[in-house]
Backbone as CSV, one residue per row, in Angstrom:
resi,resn,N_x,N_y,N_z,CA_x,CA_y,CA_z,C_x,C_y,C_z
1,UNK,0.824,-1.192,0.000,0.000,0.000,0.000,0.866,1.253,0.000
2,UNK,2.066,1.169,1.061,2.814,2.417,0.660,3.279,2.884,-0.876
3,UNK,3.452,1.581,-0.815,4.602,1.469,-2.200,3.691,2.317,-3.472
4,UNK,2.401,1.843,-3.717,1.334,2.192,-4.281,1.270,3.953,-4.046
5,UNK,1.041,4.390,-3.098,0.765,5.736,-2.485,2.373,6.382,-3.039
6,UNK,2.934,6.124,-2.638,4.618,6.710,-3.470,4.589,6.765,-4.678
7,UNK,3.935,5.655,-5.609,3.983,5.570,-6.832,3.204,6.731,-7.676
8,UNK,1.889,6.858,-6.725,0.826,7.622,-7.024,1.600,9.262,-7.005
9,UNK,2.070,9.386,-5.871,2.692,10.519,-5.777,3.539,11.411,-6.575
10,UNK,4.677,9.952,-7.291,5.661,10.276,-8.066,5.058,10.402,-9.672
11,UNK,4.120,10.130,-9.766,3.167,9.932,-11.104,2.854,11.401,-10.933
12,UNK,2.267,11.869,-10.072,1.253,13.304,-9.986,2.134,14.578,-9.588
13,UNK,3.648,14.194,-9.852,4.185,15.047,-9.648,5.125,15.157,-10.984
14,UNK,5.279,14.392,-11.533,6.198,13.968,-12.956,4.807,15.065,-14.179
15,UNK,3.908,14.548,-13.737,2.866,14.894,-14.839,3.285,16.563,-14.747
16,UNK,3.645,16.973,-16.112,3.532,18.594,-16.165,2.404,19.363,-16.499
17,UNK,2.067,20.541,-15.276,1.045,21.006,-15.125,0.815,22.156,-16.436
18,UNK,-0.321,22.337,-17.046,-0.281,23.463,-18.149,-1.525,24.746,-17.572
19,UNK,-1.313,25.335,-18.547,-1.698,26.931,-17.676,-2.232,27.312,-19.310
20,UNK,-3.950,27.687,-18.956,-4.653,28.383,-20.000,-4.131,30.259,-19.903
21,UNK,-4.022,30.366,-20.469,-3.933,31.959,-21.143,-3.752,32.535,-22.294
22,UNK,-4.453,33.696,-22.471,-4.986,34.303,-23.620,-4.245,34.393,-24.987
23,UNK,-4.451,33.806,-25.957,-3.813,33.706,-27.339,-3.916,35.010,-28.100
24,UNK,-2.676,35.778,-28.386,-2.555,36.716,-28.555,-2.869,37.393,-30.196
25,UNK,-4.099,37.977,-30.229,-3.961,37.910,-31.892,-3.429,39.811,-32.260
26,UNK,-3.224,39.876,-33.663,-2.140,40.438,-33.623,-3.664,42.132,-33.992
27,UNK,-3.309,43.319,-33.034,-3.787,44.270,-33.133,-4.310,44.979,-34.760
28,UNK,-5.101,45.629,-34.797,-5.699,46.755,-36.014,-4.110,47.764,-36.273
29,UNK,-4.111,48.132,-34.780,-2.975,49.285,-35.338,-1.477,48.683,-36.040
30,UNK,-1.418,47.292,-35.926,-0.297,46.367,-35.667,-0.355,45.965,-37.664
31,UNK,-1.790,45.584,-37.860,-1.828,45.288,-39.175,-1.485,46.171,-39.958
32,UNK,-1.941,47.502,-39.440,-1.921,48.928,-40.354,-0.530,49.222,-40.227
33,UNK,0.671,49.247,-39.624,1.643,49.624,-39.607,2.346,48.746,-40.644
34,UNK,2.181,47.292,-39.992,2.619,46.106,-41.125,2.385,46.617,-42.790
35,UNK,1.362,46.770,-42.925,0.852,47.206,-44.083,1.424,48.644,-44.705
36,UNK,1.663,49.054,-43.845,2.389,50.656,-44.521,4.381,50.324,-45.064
37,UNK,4.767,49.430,-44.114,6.317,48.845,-44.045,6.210,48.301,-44.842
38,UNK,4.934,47.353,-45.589,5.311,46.949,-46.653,5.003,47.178,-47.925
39,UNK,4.442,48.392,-47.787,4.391,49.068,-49.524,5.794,49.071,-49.874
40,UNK,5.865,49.210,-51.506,6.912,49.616,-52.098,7.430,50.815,-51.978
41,UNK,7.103,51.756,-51.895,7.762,52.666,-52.064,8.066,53.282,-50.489
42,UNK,7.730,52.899,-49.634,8.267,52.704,-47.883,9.673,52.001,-47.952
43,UNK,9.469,50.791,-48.430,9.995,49.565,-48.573,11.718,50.181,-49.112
44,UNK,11.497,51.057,-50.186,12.538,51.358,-50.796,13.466,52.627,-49.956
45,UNK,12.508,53.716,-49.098,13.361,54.352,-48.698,13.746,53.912,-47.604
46,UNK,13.127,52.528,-46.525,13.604,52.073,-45.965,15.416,51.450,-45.919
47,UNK,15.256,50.563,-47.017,16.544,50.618,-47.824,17.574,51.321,-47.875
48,UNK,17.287,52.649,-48.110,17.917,53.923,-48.055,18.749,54.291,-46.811
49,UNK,17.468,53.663,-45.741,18.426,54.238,-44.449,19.346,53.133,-44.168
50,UNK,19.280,51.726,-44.887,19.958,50.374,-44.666,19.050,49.247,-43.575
51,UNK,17.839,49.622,-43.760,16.654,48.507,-43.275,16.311,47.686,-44.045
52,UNK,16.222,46.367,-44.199,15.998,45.638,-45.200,14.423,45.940,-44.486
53,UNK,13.505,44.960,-45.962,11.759,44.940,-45.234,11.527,43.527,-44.525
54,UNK,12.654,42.937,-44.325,12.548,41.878,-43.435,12.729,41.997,-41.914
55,UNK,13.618,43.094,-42.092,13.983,43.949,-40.537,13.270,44.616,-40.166
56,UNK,12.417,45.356,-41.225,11.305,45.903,-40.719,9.817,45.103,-39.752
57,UNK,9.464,44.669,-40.855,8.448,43.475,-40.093,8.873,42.991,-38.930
58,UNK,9.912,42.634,-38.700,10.429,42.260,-37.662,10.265,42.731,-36.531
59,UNK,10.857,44.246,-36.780,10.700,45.286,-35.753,9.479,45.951,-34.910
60,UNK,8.752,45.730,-36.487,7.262,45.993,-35.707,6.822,44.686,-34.870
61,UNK,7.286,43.274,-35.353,6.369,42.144,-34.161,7.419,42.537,-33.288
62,UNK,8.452,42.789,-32.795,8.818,43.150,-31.703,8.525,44.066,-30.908
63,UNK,7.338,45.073,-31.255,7.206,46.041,-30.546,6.145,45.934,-29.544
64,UNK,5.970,46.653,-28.675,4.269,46.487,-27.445,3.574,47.129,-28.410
65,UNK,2.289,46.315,-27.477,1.146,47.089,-27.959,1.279,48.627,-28.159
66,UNK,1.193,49.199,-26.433,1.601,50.831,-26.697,2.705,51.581,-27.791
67,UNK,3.672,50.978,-27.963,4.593,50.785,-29.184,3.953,51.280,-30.309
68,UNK,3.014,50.067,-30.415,2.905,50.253,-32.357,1.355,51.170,-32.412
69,UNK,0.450,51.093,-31.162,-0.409,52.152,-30.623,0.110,53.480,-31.072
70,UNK,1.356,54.314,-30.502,1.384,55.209,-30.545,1.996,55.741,-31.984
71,UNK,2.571,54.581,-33.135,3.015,54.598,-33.834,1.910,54.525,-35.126
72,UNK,1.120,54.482,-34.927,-0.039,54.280,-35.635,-0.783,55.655,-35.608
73,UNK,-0.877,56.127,-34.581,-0.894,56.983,-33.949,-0.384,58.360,-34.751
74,UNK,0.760,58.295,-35.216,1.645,59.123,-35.756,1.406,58.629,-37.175
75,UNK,0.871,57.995,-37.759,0.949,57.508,-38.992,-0.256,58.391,-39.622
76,UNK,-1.232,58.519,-38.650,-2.425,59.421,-38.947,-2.531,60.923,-39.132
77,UNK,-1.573,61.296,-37.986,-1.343,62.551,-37.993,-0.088,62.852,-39.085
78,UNK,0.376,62.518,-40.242,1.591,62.918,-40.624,0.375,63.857,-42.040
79,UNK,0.999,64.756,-42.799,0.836,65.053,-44.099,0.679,63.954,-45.088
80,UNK,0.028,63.733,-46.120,0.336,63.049,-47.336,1.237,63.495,-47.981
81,UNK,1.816,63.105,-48.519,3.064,63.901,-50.013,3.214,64.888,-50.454
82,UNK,3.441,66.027,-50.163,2.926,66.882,-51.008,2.550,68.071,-50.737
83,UNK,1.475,67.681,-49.362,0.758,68.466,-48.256,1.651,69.594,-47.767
84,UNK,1.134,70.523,-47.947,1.706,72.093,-47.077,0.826,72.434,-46.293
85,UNK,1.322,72.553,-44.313,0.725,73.623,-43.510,0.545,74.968,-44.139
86,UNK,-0.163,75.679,-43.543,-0.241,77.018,-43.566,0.845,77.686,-43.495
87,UNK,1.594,77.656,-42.203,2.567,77.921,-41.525,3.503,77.771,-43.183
88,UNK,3.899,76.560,-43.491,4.915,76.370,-44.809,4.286,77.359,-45.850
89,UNK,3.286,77.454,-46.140,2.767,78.347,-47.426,3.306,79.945,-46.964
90,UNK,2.576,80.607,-45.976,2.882,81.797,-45.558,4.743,81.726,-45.618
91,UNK,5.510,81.214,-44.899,6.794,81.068,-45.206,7.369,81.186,-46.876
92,UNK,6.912,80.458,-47.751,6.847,80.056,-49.752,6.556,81.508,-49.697
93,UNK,5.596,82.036,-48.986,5.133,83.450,-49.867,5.688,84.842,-49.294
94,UNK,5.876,84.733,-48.397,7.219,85.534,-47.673,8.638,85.859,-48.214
95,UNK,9.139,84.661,-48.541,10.353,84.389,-48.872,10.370,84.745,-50.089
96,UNK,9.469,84.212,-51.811,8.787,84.946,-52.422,8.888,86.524,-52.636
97,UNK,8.208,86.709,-51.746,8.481,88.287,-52.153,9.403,89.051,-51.635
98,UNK,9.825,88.617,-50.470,11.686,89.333,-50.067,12.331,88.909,-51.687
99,UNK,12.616,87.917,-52.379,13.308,87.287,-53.477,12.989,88.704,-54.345
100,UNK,11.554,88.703,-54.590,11.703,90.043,-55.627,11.536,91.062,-55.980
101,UNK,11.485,91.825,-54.110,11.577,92.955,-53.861,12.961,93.123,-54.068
102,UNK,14.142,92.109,-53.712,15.606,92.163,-53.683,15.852,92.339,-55.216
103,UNK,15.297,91.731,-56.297,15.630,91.744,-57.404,15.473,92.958,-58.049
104,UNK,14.268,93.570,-57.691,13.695,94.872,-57.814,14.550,96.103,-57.669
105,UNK,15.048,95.968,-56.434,15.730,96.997,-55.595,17.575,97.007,-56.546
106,UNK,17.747,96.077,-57.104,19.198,95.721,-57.617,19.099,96.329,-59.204
């Protein structure tokens, strides 16, 4: 009977215990970043700085949530291509006319 009860013991302690927790699927802001790293023409000036787009991807699954949150984040708020603040226009038109009042004056 001991022998039995030891056996039992050494059985229920050998057995490895497993642990439910939450399967992590991969965020909105997480896809959208993915998705911007891998256009082409990202892709290429990435390059530029010496990032391959394999390092990229990479970088983003390495990042936290808050990470690619706040990076997403910034992806929204940037200009499109092209785009001029106010602030930049008034500056273009400033500069502008100092240019040919100076030309004027010469």
């Amino acid at each position: 009977m001991k022998k039995a009860l030891v056996a039992l013991v050494a059985l229920l302690l050998a057995v490895p215990q497993s642990y439910a927790g939450m399967i992590a699927t991969p965020s909105p802001e997480r896809e959208r970043v993915l998705s911007i790293v891998e256009r082409p023409e990202v892709a290429r000036q990435l390059e530029k700085f010496g990032i391959l787009p394999v390092q990229a991807r990479d970088r983003v699954a390495a990042m936290s949530e808050a990470e690619v949150a706040s990076l997403a984040g910034k992806l929204e708020s940037l200009p499109a291509g092209g785009a001029l603040s106010n602030q930049d226009l008034v500056l273009i038109v400033l500069v502008t006319l100092l240019v040919i009042v100076l030309v004027i004056a010469l």
